[in-house]
C-alpha positions in Angstrom: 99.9 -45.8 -1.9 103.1 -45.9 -4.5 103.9 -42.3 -5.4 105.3 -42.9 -9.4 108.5 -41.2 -10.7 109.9 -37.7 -9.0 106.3 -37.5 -7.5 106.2 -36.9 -3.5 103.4 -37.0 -1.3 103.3 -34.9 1.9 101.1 -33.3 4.4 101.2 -29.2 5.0 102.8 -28.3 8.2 100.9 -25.8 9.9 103.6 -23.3 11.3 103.5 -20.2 13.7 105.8 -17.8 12.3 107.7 -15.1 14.3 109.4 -12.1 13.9 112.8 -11.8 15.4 111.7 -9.1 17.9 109.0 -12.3 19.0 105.6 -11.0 17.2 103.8 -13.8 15.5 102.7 -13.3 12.4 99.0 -12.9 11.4 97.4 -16.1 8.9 97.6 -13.1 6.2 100.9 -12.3 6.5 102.3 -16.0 6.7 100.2 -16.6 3.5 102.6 -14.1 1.7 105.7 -15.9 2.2 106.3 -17.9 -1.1 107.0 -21.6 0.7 105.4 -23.6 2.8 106.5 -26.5 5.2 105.5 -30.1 4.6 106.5 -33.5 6.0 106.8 -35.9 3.5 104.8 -39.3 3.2 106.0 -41.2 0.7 108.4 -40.3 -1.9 108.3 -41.4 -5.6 109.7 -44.4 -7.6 112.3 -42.1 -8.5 113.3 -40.1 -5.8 116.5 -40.8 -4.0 117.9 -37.9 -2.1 114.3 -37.4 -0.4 113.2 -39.9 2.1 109.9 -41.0 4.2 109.3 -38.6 7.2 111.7 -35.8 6.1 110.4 -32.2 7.1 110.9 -30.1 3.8 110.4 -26.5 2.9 108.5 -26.8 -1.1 107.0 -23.8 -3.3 103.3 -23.2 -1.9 101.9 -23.0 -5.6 103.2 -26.4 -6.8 101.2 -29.6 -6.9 97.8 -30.5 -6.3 95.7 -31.7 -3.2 94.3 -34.6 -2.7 92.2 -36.5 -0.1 93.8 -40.0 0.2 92.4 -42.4 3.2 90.8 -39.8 4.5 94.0 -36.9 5.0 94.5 -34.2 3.1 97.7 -34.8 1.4 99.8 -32.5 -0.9 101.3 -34.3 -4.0 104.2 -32.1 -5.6 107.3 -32.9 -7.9 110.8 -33.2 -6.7 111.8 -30.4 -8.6 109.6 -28.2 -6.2 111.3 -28.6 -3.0 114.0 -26.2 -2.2 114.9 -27.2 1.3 115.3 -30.6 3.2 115.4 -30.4 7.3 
């Protein structure tokens, strides 16, 4: 698999999300927050700054999802991430 030009493939994080007081949130209320958290699986042709196996933060309504060897995989643009771990 060769991702072509600022093109990134990547595979959702599932993520518990808490509160600072320690609640976790509900699926509902985690589905409200704008971003979601990925791990990235290949990067593009084009993309330097992101790399294989970097944990990123991207925009939840970018992109498109695929079923590639049998994984659900996310394919957004670099332009969509907003956050590299």
């Amino acid at each position: 698999m060769k991702p072509i030009g600022k093109h990134i493939v990547i595979e959702s994080k599932e993520e518990k999300i808490k509160t600072d007081s320690g609640l976790l949130l509900s699926a509902a209320d985690a589905s409200d927050l704008r971003y979601k958290r990925g791990k990235v699986v290949k990067p593009g042709t084009e993309v330097e700054v992101i790399k294989e196996g970097d944990e990123i933060y991207y925009d939840k309504r970018a992109g498109f999802t695929m079923i590639i060897e049998d994984r659900h995989l996310t394919v957004i643009l670099e332009r969509d991430v907003v956050i590299v771990l």
